[in-house]
VOPAGU-2260 file (C-alpha; in pm, 1 decimal, decimal comma):
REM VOPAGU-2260
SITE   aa  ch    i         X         Y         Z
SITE  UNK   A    0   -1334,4   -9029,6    2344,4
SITE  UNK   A    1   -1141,6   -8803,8    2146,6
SITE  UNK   A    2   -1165,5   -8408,9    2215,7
SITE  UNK   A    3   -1136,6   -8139,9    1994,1
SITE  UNK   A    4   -1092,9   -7770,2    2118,1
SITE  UNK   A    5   -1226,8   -7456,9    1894,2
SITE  UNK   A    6   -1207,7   -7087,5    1917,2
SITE  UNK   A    7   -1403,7   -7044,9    1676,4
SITE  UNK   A    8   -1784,7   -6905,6    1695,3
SITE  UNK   A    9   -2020,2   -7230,2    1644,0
SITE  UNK   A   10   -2410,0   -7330,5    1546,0
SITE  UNK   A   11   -2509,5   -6969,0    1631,4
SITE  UNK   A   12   -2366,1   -6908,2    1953,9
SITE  UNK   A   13   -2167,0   -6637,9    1962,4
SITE  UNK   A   14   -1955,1   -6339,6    2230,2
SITE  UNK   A   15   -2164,0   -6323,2    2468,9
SITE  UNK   A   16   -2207,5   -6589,6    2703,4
SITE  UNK   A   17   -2521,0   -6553,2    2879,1
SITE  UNK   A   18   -2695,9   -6813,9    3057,9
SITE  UNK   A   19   -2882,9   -6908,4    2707,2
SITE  UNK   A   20   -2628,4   -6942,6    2501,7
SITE  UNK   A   21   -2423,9   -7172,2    2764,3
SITE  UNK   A   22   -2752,2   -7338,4    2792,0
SITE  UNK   A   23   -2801,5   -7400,6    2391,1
SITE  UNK   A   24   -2434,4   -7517,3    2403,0
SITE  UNK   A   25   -2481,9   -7768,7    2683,1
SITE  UNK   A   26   -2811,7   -7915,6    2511,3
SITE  UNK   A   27   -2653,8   -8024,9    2167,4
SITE  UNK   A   28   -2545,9   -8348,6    2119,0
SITE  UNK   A   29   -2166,8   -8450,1    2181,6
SITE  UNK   A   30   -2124,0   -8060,3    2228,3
SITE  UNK   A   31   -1979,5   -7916,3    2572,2
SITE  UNK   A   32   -1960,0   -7548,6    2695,5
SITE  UNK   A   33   -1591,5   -7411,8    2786,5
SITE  UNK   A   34   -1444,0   -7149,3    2947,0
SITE  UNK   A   35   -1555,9   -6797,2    2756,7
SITE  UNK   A   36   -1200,1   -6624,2    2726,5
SITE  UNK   A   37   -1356,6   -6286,0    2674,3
SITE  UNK   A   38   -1403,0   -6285,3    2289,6
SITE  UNK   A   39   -1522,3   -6602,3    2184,6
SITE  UNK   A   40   -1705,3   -6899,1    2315,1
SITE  UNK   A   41   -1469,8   -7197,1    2369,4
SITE  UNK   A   42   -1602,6   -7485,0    2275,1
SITE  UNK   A   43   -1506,7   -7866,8    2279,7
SITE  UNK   A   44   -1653,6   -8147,3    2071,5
SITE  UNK   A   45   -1657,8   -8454,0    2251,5
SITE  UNK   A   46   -1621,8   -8725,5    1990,2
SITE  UNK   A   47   -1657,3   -9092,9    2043,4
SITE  UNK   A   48   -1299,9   -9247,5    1902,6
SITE  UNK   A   49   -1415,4   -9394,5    1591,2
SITE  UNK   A   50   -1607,6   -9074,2    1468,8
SITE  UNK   A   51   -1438,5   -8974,8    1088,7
SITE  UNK   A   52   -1440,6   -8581,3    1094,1
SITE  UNK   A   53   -1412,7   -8608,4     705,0
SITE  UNK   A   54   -1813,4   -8710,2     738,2
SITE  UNK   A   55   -1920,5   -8394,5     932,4
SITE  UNK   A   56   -2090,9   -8189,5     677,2
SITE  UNK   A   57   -2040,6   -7816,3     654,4
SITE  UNK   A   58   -2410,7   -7709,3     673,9
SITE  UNK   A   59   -2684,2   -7879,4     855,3
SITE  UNK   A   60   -3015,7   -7749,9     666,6
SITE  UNK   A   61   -3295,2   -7755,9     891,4
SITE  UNK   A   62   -3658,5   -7769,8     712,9
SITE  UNK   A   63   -3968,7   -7804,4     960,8
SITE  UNK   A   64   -4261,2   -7885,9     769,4
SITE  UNK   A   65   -4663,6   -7888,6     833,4
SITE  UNK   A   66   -4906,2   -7956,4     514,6
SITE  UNK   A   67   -4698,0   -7788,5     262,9
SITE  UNK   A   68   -4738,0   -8028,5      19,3
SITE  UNK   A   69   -4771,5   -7716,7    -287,7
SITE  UNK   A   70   -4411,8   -7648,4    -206,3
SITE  UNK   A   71   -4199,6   -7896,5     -44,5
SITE  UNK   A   72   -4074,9   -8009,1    -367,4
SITE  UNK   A   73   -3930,7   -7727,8    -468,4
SITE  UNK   A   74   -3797,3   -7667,2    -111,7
SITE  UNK   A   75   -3587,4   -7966,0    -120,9
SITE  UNK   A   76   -3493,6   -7971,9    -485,3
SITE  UNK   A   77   -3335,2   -7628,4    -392,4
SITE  UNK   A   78   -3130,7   -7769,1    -173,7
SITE  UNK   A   79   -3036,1   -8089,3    -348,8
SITE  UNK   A   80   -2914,7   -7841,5    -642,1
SITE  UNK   A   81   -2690,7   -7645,9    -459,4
SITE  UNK   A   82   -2348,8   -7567,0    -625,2
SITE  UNK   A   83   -2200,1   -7644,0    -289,2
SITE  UNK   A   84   -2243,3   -8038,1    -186,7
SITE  UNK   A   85   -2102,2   -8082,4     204,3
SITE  UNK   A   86   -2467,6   -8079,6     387,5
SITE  UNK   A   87   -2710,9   -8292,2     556,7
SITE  UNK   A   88   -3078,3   -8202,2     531,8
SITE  UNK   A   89   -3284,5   -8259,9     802,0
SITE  UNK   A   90   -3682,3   -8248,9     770,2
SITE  UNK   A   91   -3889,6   -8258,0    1078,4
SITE  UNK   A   92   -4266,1   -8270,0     965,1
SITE  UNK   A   93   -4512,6   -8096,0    1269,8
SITE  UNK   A   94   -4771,3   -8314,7    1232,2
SITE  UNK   A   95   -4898,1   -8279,3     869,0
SITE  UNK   A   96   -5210,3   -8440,3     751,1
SITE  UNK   A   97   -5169,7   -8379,9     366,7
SITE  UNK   A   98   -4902,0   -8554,9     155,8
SITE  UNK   A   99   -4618,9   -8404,2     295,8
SITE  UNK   A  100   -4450,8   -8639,6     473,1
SITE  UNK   A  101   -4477,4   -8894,6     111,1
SITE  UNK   A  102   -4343,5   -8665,0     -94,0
SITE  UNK   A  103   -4038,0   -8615,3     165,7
SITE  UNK   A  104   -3990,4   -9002,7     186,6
SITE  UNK   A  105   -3958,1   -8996,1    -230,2
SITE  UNK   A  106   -3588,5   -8797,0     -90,1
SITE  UNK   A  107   -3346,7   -9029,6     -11,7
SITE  UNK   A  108   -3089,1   -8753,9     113,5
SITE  UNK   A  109   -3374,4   -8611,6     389,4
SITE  UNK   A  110   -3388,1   -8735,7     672,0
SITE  UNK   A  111   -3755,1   -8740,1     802,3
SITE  UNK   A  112   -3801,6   -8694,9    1204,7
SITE  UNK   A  113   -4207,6   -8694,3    1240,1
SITE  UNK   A  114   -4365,8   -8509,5    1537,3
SITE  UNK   A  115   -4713,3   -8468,8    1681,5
SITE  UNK   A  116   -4812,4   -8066,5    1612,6
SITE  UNK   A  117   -4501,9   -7928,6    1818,0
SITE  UNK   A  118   -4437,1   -7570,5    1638,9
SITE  UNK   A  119   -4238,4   -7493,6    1425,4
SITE  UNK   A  120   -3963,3   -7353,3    1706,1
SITE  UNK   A  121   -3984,7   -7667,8    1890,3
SITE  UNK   A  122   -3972,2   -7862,2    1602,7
SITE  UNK   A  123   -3630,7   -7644,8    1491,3
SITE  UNK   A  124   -3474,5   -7742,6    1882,9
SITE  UNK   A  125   -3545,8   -8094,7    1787,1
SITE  UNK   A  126   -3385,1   -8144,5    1460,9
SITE  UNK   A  127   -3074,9   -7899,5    1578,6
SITE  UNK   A  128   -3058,0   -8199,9    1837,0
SITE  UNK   A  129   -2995,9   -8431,1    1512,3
SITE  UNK   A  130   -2807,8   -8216,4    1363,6
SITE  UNK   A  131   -2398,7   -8260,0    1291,0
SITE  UNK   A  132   -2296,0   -7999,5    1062,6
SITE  UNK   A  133   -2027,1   -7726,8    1139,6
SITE  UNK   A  134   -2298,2   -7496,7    1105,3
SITE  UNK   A  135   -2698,2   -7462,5    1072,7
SITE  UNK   A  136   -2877,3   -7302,7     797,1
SITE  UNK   A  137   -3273,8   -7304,3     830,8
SITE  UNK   A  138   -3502,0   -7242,8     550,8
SITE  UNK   A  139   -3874,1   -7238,1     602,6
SITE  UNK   A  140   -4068,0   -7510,3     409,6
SITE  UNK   A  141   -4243,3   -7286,8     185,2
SITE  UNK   A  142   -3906,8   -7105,7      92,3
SITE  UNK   A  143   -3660,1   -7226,0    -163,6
SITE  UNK   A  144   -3278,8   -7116,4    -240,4
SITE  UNK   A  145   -3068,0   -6946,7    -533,7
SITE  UNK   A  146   -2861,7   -7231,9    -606,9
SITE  UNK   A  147   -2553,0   -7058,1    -524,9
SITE  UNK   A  148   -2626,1   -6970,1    -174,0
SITE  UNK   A  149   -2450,6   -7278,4      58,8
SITE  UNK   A  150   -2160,1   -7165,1    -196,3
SITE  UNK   A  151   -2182,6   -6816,4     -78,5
SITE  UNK   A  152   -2226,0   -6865,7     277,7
SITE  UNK   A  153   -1946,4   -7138,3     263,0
SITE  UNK   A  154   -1675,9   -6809,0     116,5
SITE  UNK   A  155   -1816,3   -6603,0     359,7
SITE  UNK   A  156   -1734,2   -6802,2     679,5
SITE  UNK   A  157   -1388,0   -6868,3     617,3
SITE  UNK   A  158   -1423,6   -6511,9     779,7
SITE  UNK   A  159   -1554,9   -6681,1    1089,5
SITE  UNK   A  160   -1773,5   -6405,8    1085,7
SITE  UNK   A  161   -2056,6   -6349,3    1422,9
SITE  UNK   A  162   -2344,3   -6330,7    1147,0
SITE  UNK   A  163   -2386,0   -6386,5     787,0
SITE  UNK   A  164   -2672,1   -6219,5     637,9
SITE  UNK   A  165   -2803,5   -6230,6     308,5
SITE  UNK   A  166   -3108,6   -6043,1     101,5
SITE  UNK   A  167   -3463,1   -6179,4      59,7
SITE  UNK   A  168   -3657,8   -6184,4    -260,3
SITE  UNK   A  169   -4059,7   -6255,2    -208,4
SITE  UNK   A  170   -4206,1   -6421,0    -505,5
SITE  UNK   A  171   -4555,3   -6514,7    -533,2
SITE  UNK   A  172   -4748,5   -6788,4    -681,3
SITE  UNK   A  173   -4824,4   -6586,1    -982,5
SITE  UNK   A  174   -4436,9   -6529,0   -1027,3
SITE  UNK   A  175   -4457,1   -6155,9    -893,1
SITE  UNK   A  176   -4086,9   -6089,0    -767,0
SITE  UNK   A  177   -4034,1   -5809,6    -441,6
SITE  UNK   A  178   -3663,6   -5764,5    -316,2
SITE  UNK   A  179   -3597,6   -5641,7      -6,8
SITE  UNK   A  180   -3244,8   -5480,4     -14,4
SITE  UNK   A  181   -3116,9   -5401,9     370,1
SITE  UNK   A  182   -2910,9   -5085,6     494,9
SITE  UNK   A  183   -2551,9   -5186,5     599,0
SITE  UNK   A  184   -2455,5   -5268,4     907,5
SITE  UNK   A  185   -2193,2   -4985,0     924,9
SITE  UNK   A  186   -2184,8   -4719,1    1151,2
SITE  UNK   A  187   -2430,6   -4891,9    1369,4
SITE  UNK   A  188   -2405,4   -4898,1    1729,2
SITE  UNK   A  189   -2304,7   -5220,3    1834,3
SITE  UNK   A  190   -2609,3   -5472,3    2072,0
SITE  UNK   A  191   -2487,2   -5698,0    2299,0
């Protein structure tokens, strides 16, 4: 095994390292906990020999799916037409009895993990299990993405930022566009 040491903050772990976070750490695959050295989680990779690092994608997109067959089309074609390539996408379908899970199949670049009605934050643990990008970005099944957005959140962690953020639009079947524009962060008092 080869082992590779980071400072850097990881799959949504970040400072604080409460018995959760160690926890989350400890349950992904080929993933240890370190020592916390009072800023930032370290963390070491425990890589069999023969793993290529060049293959680990950037972004692991995690899409859990139950009978959305209106919109999981346009779900994954979002993500397929991203300006930014380095991902994996990762589809775990909760159980659906409509044509989902055939319709998912039709994408060659998803990988399809099939449960038995889990929930949808059970069904998140499982394919973050799967998972081996540098970092995980969920999008609900029903959702879809600007295509610039792995782009975006790609320039904003060379940062290595705690959180990246980013607006939400709602649009409705009938086209009807709502955005929902946040208040900075700034001059917040800080929650640990």
């Amino acid at each position: 095994d080869g082992t590779i040491t980071s400072t850097k903050v990881k799959r949504g772990v970040h400072e604080s390292l409460d018995n959760e976070a160690l926890r989350v750490v400890k349950s992904m695959p080929k993933w240890k906990a370190g020592k916390n050295d009072g800023k930032l989680i370290r963390v070491k990779y425990t890589l069999p020999i023969n793993f290529n690092l060049d293959i680990m994608p950037k972004f692991s997109v995690i899409i859990p799916t139950r009978n959305v067959e209106k919109y999981i089309k346009k779900c994954l074609d979002s993500v397929l037409n991203q300006t930014f390539k380095d991902f994996e996408i990762i589809v775990l379908d909760d159980g659906s009895t409509d044509n989902t899970k055939n319709i998912i199949k039709k994408y060659k670049q998803a990988k399809l993990i099939e449960e038995k009605t889990i929930g949808v934050s059970e069904a998140r643990n499982i394919a973050i299990k799967e998972a081996k990008g540098e970092y995980l970005a969920f999008l609900d099944s029903d959702d879809w993405w600007d295509e610039q957005l792995l782009e975006k959140l790609n320039e904003s962690s060379k940062n290595d930022p705690d959180v990246i953020r980013y607006q939400l639009r709602t649009v409705t079947d009938k086209g009807e566009k709502t955005d929902y524009n946040e208040k900075s962060f700034e001059n917040k008092k800080r929650i640990l």
